[in-house]
DOMAR-518355 format. One record per residue (C-alpha): residue number from 1; z, x, y. Coordinates in steps of 0.001 Angstrom, whole numbers, m for minus. Last residue first. Layout:
BEGIN
<r resi="NUM" up="Z" east="X" north="Y"/>
...
This chain:
BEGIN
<r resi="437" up="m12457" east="12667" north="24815"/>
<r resi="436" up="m12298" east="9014" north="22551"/>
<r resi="435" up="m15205" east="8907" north="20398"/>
<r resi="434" up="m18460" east="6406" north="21061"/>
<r resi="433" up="m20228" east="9461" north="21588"/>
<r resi="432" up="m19601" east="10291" north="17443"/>
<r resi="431" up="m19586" east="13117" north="15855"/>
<r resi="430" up="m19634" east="12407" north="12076"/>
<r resi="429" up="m16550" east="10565" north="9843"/>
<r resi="428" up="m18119" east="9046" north="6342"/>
<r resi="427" up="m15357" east="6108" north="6502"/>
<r resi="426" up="m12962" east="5967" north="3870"/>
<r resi="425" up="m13666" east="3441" north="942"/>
<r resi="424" up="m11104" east="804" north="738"/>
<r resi="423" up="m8306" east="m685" north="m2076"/>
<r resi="422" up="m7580" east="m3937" north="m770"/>
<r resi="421" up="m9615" east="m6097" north="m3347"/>
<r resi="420" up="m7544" east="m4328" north="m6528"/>
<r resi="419" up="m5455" east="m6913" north="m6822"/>
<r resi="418" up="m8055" east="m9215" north="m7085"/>
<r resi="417" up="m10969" east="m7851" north="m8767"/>
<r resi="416" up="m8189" east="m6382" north="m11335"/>
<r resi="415" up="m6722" east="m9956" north="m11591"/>
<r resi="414" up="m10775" east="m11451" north="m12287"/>
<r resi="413" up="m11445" east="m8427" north="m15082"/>
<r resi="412" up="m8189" east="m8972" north="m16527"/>
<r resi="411" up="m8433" east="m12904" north="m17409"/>
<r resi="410" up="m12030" east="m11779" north="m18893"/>
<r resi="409" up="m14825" east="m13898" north="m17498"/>
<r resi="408" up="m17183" east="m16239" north="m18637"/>
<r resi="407" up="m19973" east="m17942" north="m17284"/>
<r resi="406" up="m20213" east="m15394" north="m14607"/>
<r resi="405" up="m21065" east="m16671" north="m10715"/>
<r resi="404" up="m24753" east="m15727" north="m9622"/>
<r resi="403" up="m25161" east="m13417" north="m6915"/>
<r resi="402" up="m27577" east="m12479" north="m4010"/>
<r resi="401" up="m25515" east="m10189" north="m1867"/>
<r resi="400" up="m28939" east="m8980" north="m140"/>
<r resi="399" up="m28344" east="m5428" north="m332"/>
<r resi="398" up="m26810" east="m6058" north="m3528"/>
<r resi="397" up="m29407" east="m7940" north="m5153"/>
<r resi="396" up="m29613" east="m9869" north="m8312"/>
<r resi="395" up="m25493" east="m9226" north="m9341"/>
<r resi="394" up="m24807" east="m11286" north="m11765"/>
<r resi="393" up="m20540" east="m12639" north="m11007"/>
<r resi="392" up="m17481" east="m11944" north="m12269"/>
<r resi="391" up="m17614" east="m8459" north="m14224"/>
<r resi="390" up="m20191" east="m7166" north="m11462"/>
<r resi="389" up="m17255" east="m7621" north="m8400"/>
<r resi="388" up="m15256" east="m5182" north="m10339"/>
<r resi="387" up="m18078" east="m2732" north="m10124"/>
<r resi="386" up="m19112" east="m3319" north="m6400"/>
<r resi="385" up="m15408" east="m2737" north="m5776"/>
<r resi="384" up="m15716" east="1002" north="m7737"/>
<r resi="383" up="m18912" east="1752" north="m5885"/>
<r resi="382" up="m17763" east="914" north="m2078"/>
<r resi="381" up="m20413" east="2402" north="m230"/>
<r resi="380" up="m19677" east="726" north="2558"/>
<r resi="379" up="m23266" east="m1253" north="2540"/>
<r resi="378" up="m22534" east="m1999" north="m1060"/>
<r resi="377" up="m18944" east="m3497" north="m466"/>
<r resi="376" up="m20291" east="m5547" north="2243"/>
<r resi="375" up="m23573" east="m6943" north="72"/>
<r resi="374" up="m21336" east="m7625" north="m3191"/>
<r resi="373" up="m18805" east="m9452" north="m923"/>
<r resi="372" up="m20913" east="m11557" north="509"/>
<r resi="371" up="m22269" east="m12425" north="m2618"/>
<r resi="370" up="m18293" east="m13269" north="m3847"/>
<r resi="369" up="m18397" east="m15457" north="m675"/>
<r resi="368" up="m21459" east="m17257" north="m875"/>
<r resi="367" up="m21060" east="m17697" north="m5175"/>
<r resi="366" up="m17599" east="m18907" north="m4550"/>
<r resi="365" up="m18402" east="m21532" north="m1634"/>
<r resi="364" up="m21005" east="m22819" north="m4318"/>
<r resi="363" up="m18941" east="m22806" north="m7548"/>
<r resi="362" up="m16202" east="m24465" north="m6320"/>
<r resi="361" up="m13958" east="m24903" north="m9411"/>
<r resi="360" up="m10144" east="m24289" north="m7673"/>
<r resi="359" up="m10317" east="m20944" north="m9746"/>
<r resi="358" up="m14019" east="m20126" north="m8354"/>
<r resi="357" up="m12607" east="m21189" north="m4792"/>
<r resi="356" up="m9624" east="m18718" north="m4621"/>
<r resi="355" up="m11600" east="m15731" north="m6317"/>
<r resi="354" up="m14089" east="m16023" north="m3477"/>
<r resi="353" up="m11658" east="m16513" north="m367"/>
<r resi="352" up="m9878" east="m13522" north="m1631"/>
<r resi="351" up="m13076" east="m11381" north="m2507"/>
<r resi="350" up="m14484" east="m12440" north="1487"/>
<r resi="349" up="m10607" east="m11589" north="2646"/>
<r resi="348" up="m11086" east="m7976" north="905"/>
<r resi="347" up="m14646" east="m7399" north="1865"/>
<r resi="346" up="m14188" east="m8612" north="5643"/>
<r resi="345" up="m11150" east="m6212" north="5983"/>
<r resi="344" up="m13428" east="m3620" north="4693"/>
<r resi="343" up="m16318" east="m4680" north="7374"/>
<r resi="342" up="m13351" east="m3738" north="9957"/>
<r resi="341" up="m13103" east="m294" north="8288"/>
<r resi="340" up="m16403" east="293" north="9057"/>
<r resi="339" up="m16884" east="m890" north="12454"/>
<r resi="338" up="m13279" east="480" north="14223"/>
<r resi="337" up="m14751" east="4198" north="12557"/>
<r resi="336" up="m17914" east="3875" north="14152"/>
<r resi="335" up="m16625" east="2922" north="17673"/>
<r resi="334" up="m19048" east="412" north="18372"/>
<r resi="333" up="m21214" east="471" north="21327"/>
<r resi="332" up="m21393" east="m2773" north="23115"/>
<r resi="331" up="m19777" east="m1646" north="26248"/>
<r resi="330" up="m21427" east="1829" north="27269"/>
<r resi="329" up="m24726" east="48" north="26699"/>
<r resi="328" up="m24098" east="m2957" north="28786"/>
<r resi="327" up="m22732" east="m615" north="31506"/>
<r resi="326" up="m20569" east="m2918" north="34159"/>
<r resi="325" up="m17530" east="m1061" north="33128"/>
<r resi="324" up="m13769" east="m1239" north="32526"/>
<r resi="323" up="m11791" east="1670" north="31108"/>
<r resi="322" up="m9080" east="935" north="28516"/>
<r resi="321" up="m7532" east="3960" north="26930"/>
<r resi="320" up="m5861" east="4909" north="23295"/>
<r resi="319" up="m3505" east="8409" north="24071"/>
<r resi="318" up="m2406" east="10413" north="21206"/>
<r resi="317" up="1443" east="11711" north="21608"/>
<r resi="316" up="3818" east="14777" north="20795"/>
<r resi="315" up="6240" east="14050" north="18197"/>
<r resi="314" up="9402" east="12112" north="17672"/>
<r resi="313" up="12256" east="13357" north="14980"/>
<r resi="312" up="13443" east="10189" north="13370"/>
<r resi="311" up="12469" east="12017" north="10137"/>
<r resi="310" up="8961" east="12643" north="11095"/>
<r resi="309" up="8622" east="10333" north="13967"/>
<r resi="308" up="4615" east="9918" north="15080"/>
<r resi="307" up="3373" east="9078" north="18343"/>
<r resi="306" up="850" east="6767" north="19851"/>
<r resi="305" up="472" east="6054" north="23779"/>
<r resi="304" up="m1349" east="2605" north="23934"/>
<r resi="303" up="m3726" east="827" north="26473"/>
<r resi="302" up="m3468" east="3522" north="29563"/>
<r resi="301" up="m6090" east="1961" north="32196"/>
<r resi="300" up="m9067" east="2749" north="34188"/>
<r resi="299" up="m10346" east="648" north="36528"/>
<r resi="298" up="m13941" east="1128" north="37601"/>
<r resi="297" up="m15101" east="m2708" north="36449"/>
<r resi="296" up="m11964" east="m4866" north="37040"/>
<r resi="295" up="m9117" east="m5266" north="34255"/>
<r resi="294" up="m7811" east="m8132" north="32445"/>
<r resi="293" up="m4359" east="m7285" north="30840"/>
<r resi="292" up="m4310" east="m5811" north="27810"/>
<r resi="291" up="m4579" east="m6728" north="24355"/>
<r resi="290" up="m3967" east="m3569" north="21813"/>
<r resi="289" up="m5594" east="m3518" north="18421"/>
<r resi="288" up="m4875" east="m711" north="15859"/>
<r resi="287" up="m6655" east="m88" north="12394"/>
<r resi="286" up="m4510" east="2795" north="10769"/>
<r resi="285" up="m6337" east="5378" north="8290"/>
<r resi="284" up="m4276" east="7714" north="6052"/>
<r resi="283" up="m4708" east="11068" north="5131"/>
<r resi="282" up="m2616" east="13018" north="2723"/>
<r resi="281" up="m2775" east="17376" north="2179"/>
<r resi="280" up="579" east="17728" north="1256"/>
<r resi="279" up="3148" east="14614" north="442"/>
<r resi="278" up="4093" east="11822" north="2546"/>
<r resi="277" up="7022" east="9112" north="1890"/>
<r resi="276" up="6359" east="5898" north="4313"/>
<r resi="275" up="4355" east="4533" north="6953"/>
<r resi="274" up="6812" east="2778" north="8930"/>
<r resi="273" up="5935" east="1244" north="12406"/>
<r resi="272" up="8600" east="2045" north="15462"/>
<r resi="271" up="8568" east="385" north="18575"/>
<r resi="270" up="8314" east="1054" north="22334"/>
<r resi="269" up="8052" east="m979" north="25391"/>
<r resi="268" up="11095" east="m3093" north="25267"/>
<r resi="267" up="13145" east="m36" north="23658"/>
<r resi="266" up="13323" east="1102" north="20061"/>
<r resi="265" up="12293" east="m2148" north="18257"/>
<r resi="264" up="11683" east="m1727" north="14726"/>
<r resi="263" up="8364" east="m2440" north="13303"/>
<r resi="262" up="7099" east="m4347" north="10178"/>
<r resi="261" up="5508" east="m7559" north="11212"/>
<r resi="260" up="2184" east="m5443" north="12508"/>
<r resi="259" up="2139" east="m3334" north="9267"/>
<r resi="258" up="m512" east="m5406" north="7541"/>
<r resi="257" up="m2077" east="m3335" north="4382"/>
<r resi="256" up="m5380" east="m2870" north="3568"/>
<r resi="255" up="m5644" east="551" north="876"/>
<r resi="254" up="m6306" east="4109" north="1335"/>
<r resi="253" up="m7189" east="3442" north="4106"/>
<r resi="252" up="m7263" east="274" north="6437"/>
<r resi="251" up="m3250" east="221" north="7204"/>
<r resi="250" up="m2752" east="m2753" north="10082"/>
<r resi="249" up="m1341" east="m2839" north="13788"/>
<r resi="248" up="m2038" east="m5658" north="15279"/>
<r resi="247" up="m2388" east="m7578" north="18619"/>
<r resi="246" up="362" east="m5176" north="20130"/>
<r resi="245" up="319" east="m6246" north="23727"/>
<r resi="244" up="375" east="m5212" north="26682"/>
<r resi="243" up="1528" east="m6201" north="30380"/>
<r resi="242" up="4275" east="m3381" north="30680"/>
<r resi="241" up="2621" east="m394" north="29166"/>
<r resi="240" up="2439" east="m320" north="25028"/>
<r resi="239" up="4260" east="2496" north="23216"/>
<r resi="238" up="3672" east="2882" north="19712"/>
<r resi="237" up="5693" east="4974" north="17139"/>
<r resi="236" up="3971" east="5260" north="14016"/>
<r resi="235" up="6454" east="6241" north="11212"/>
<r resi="234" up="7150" east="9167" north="8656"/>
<r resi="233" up="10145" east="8700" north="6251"/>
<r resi="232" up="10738" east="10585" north="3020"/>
<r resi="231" up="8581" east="14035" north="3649"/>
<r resi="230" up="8182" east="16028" north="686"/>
<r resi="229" up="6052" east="13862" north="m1606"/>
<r resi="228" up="4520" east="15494" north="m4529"/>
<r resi="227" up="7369" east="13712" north="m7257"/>
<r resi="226" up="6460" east="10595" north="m6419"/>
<r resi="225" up="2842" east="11268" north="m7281"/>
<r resi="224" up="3678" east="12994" north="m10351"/>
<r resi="223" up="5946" east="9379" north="m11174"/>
<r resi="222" up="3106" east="7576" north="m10613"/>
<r resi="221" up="604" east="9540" north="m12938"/>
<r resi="220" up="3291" east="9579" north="m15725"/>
<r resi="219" up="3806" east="5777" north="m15239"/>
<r resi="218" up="m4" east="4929" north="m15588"/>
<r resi="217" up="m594" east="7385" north="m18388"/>
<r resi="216" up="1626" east="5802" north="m20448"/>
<r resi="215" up="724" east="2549" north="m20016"/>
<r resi="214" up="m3237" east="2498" north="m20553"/>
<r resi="213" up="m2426" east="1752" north="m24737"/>
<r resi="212" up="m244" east="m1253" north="m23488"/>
<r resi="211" up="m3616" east="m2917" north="m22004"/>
<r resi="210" up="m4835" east="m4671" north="m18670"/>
<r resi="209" up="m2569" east="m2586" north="m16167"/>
<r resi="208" up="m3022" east="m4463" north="m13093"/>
<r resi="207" up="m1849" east="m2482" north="m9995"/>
<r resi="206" up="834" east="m2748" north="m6930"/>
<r resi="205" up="1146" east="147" north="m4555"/>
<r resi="204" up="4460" east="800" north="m2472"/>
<r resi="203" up="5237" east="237" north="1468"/>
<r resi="202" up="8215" east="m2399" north="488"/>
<r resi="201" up="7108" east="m5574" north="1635"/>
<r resi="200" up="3756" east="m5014" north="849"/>
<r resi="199" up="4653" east="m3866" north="m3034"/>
<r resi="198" up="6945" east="m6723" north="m3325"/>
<r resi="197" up="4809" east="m9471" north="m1664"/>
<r resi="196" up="1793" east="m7667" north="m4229"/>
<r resi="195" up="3961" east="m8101" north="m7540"/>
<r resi="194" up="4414" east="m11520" north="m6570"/>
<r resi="193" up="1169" east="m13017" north="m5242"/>
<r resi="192" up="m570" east="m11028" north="m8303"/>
<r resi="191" up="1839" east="m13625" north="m10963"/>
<r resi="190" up="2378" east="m11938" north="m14374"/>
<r resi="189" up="501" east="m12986" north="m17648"/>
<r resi="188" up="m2348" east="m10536" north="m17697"/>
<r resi="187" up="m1313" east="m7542" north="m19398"/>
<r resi="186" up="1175" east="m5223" north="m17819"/>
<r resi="185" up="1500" east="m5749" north="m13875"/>
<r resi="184" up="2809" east="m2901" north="m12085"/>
<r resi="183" up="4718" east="m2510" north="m8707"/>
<r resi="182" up="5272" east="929" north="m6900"/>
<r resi="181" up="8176" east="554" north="m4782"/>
<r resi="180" up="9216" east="2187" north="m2033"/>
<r resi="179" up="13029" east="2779" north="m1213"/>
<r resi="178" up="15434" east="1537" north="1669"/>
<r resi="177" up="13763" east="150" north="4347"/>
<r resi="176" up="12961" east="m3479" north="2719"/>
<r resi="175" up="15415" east="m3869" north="172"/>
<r resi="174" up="17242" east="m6315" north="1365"/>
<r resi="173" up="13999" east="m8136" north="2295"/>
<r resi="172" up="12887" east="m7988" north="m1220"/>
<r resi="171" up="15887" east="m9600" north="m3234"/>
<r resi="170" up="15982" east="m12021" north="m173"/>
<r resi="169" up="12217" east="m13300" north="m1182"/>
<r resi="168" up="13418" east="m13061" north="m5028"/>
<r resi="167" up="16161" east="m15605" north="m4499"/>
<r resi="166" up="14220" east="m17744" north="m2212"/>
<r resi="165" up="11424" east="m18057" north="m5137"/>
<r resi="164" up="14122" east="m18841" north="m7544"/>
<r resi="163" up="15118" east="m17062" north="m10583"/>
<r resi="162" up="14162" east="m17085" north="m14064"/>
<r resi="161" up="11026" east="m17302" north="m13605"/>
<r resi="160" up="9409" east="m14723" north="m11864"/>
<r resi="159" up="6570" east="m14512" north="m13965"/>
<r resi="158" up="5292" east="m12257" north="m16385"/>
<r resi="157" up="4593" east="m8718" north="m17983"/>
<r resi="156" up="6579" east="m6510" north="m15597"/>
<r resi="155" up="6616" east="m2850" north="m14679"/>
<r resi="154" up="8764" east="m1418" north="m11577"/>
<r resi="153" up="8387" east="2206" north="m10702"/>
<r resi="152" up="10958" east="3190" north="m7639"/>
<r resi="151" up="10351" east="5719" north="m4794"/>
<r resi="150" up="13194" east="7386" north="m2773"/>
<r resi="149" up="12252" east="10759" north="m750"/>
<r resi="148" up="14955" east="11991" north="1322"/>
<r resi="147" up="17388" east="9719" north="2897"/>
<r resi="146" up="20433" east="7606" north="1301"/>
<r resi="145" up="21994" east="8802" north="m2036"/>
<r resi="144" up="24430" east="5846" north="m3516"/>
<r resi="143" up="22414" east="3135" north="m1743"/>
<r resi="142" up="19221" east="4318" north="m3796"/>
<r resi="141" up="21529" east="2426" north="m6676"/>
<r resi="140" up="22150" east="m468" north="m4746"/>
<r resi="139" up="18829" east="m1154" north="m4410"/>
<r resi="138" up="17472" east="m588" north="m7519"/>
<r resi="137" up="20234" east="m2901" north="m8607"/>
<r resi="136" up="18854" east="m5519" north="m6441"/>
<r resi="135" up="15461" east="m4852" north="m7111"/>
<r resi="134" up="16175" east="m5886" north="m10664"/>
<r resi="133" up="17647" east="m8839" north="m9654"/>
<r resi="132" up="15124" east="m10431" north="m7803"/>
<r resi="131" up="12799" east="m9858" north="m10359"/>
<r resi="130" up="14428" east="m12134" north="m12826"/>
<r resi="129" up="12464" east="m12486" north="m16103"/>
<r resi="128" up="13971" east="m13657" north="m19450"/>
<r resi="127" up="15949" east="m12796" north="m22699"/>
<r resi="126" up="14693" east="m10033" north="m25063"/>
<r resi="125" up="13126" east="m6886" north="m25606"/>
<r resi="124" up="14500" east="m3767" north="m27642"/>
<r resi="123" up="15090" east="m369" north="m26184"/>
<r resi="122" up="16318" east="2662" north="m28272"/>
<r resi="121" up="13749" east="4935" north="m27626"/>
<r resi="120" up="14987" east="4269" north="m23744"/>
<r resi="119" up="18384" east="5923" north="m24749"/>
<r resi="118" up="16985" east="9174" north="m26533"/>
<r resi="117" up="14428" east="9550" north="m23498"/>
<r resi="116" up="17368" east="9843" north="m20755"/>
<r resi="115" up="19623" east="11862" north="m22971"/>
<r resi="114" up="16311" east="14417" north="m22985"/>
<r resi="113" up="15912" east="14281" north="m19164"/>
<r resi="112" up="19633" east="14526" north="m18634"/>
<r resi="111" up="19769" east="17809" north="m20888"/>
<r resi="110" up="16280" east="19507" north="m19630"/>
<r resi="109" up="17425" east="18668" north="m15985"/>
<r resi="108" up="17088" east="15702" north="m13596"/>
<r resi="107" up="20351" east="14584" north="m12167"/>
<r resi="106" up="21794" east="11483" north="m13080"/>
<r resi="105" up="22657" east="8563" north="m11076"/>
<r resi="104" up="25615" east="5809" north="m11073"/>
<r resi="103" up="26411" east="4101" north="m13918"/>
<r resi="102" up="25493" east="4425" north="m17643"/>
<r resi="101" up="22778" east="7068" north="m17124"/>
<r resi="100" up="20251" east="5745" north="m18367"/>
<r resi="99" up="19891" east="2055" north="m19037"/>
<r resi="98" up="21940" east="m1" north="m16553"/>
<r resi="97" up="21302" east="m3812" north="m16598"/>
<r resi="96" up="19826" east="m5651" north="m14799"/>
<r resi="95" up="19501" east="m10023" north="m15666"/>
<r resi="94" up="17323" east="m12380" north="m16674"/>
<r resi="93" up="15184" east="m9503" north="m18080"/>
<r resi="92" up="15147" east="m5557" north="m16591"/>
<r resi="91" up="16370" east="m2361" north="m17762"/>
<r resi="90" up="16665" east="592" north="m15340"/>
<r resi="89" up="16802" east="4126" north="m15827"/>
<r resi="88" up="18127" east="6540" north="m13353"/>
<r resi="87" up="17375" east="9400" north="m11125"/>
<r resi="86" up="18733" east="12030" north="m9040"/>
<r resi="85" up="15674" east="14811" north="m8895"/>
<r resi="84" up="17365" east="18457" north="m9094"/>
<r resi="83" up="14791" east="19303" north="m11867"/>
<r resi="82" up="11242" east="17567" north="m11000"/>
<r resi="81" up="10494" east="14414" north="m13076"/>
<r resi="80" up="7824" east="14714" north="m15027"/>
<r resi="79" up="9732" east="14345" north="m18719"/>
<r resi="78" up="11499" east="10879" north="m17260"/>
<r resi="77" up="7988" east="9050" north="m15912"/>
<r resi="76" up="6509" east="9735" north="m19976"/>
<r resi="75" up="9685" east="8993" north="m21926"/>
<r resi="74" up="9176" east="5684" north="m19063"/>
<r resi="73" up="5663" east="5063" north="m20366"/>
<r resi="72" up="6504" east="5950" north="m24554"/>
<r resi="71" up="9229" east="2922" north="m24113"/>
<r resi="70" up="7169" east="342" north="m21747"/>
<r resi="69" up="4303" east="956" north="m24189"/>
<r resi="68" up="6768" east="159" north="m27116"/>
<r resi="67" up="7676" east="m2685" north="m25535"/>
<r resi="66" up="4056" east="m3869" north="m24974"/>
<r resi="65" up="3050" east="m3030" north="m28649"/>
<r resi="64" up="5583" east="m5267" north="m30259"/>
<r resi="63" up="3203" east="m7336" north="m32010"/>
<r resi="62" up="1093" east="m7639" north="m28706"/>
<r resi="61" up="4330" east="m9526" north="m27205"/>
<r resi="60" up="7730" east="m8438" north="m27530"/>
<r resi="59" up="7522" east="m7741" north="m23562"/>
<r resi="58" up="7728" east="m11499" north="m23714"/>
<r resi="57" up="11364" east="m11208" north="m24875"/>
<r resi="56" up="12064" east="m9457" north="m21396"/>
<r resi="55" up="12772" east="m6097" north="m21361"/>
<r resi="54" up="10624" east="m5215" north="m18509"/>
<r resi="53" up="11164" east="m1576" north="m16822"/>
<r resi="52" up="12781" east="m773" north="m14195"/>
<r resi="51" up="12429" east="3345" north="m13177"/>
<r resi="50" up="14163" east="4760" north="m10389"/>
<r resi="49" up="13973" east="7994" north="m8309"/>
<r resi="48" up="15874" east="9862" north="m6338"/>
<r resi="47" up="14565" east="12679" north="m3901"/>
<r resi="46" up="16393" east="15397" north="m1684"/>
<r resi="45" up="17043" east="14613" north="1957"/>
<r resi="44" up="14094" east="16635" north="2722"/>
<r resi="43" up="11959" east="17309" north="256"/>
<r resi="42" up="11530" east="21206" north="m1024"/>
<r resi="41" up="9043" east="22642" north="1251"/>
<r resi="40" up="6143" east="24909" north="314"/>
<r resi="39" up="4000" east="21834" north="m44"/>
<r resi="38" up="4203" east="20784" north="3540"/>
<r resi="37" up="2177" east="23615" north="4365"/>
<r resi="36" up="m948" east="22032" north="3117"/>
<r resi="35" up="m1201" east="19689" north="6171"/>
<r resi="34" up="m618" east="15906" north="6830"/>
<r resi="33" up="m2857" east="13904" north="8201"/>
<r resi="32" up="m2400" east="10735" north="10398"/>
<r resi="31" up="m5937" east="8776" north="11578"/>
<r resi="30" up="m5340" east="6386" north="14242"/>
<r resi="29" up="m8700" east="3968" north="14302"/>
<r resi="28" up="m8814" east="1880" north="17975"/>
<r resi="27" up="m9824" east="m1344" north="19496"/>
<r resi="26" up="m8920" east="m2685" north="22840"/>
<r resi="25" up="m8529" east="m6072" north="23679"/>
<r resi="24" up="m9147" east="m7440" north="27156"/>
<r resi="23" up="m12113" east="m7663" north="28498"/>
<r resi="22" up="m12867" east="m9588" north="31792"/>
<r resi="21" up="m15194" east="m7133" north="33002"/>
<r resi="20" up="m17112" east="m5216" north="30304"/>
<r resi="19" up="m14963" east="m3058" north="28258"/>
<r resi="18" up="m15211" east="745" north="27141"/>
<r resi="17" up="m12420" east="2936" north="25509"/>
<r resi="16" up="m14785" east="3279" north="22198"/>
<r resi="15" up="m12119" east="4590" north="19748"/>
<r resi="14" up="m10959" east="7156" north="17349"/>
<r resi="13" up="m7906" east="8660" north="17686"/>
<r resi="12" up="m5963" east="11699" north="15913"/>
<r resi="11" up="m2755" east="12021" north="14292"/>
<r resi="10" up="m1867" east="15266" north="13133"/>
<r resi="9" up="1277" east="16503" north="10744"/>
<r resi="8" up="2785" east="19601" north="8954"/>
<r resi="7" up="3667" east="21614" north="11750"/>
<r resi="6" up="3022" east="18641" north="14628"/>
<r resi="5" up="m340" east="17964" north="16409"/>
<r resi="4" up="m1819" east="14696" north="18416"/>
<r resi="3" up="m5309" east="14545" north="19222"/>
<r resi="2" up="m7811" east="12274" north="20967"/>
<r resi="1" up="m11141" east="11484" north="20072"/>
């Protein structure tokens, strides 16, 4: 294992270095922790925050218990937020409109807070859905205070319909850099693909929330969370030698998440991935594969140097190796940490795959993969997957991921399965020879 340290942050790496002789892709866990001495700090660059809510005539639904969800949810989000935060208030249906304050941003204090909650009692629901839009004027609202720590809340209870799939794909990309956005589903009418190409694109979480009644406690606990970061923008910054390669760089815990599409070029040989807003006391697991250039047994070779950029500012590096042997055991060794979060991967394509053929009606590719499943996410430990996976199918044995498909399942119990499919379990870390030194 190899270390890198910074006041506040470490990165440390976790790999088997070994190849036999013609190998050429290297395999290594990056683990980035912050400390407990980031929470003495006020953020820097300050912190905005935005709530969008749904106001779409669908959010009438429940006899009017969604919309008054959405109302108590955001009084919720507004009462946490942190005096000094710039905020605003955003409500969403075919179009965006400006809630609290009028224009512009407020400032979080008792007065702005309790002007804030006065307006959103007053919401009513109509008119359509245009996601799109809504992160637009998110958008150009974090435009008004750039840097620091800028997180949005979005809720929606359907489809993108009112605007076309292009339309919301450029909503996104504009975005892309300039806020993170926690997505949330409310009931079981909205579209998973959607609310998890917003939440990818822009480094946020995206959730089902089955029932109004859960709401509340949903937006409070989001907006806490928001309001415990202190650093706005951390990144991975990888250098690869002449002759490598990134295969990919991918987020394995908390939750799956393919960075390798989502870094900046610095120079030929080094870019920059973001990994977002941090807060005290986080830990987050990277999966990163580097192809290299075929080696001969006794060579030793630099795969990767791996920093981190804590507000653009770089930081000493972690080294990931290549060293080329003839020694069978030496070779096929696996790094304990590359093993366990690559069986996580498994779980969430293997729940994917499942869900896809039990809606298309194939009962037999669905019952291999979903038992597949149930055996990787009980080897891993995984008790809260091995409980969503129970709602859709008998489980008979776990160890063996003998299943039988449900008769009937809830709507909810199927779009938690799958939205929830990326969440992982970290890995039980213990010395390990097949460590980097």
């Amino acid at each position: 294992m190899t270390d890198s340290i910074h006041t506040g942050f470490k990165a440390s790496v976790f790999q088997n270095e070994y190849l036999p002789a013609g190998g050429t892709s290297v395999d290594a866990i990056i683990t980035v922790a912050s400390s407990h001495e980031m929470s003495r700090n006020e953020p820097v660059g300050g912190r905005v925050e935005v709530i969008v809510i749904d106001t779409s005539g669908s959010m009438k639904g429940d006899n009017g218990a969604k919309i008054a969800a959405a109302r108590l949810a955001t009084i919720a989000a507004v009462n946490v937020l942190a005096d000094g935060t710039e905020f605003a208030v955003v409500m969403g249906n075919h179009e965006a409109r400006m809630l609290y304050p009028h224009q512009g941003l407020a400032v979080a204090s008792g007065q702005t807070r309790s002007e804030a909650c006065d307006s959103v009692r007053r919401v009513q629901a109509d008119g359509g859905t245009a996601i799109g839009a809504w992160l637009l004027a998110a958008s150009a609202l974090f435009n008004l205070s750039p840097g620091g720590v800028a997180h949005c809340t979005l809720l929606t209870d359907g489809k993108n319909e009112h605007e076309k799939p292009w339309q919301l794909d450029q909503a996104i990309a504009h975005s892309v850099g300039r806020f993170q956005c926690d997505a949330r589903g409310l009931g079981t009418d909205w579209d998973v693909t959607e609310l998890r190409k917003i939440s990818a694109a822009l480094l946020g979480t995206v959730d089902i929330v089955p029932s109004p009644h859960e709401l509340e406690d949903e937006f409070r606990a989001l907006t806490m969370a928001s309001m415990s970061k202190q650093i706005g923008s951390v990144a991975l910054r990888l250098w690869t030698p002449k002759g490598s390669t990134l295969g990919f760089l991918k987020q394995v815990s908390p939750n799956l998440e393919d960075l390798s599409d989502k870094g900046s070029s610095i120079s030929p040989l080094i870019a920059d991935y973001p990994l977002g807003a941090w807060g005290a006391d986080e830990e987050r697991d990277y999966h990163l594969r580097i192809d290299v250039p075929v080696g001969t047994v006794g060579q030793e070779r630099l795969a990767a140097r791996v920093m981190l950029t804590i507000d653009g500012e770089e930081q000493p590096a972690a080294l990931v190796r290549a060293v080329w042997t003839d020694d069978d055991v030496l070779t096929t060794r696996i790094n304990g940490e590359v093993a366990h979060y690559t069986g996580q991967a498994e779980l969430a394509d293997a729940i994917a795959d499942g869900l896809a053929a039990r809606e298309e009606g194939d009962g037999a590719t669905a019952t291999i993969k979903l038992g597949r499943a149930v055996q990787l996410a009980h080897e891993a430990g995984n008790d809260d997957t091995v409980r969503l996976l129970s709602k859709v199918v008998e489980v008979d044995d776990p160890k063996t991921g003998t299943v039988r498909l449900r008769r009937r399942v809830e709507a909810a119990d199927a779009m938690a399965l799958d939205v929830r499919s990326t969440r992982t379990v970290r890995v039980n870390r213990r010395p390990s020879s097949g460590d980097s030194t």
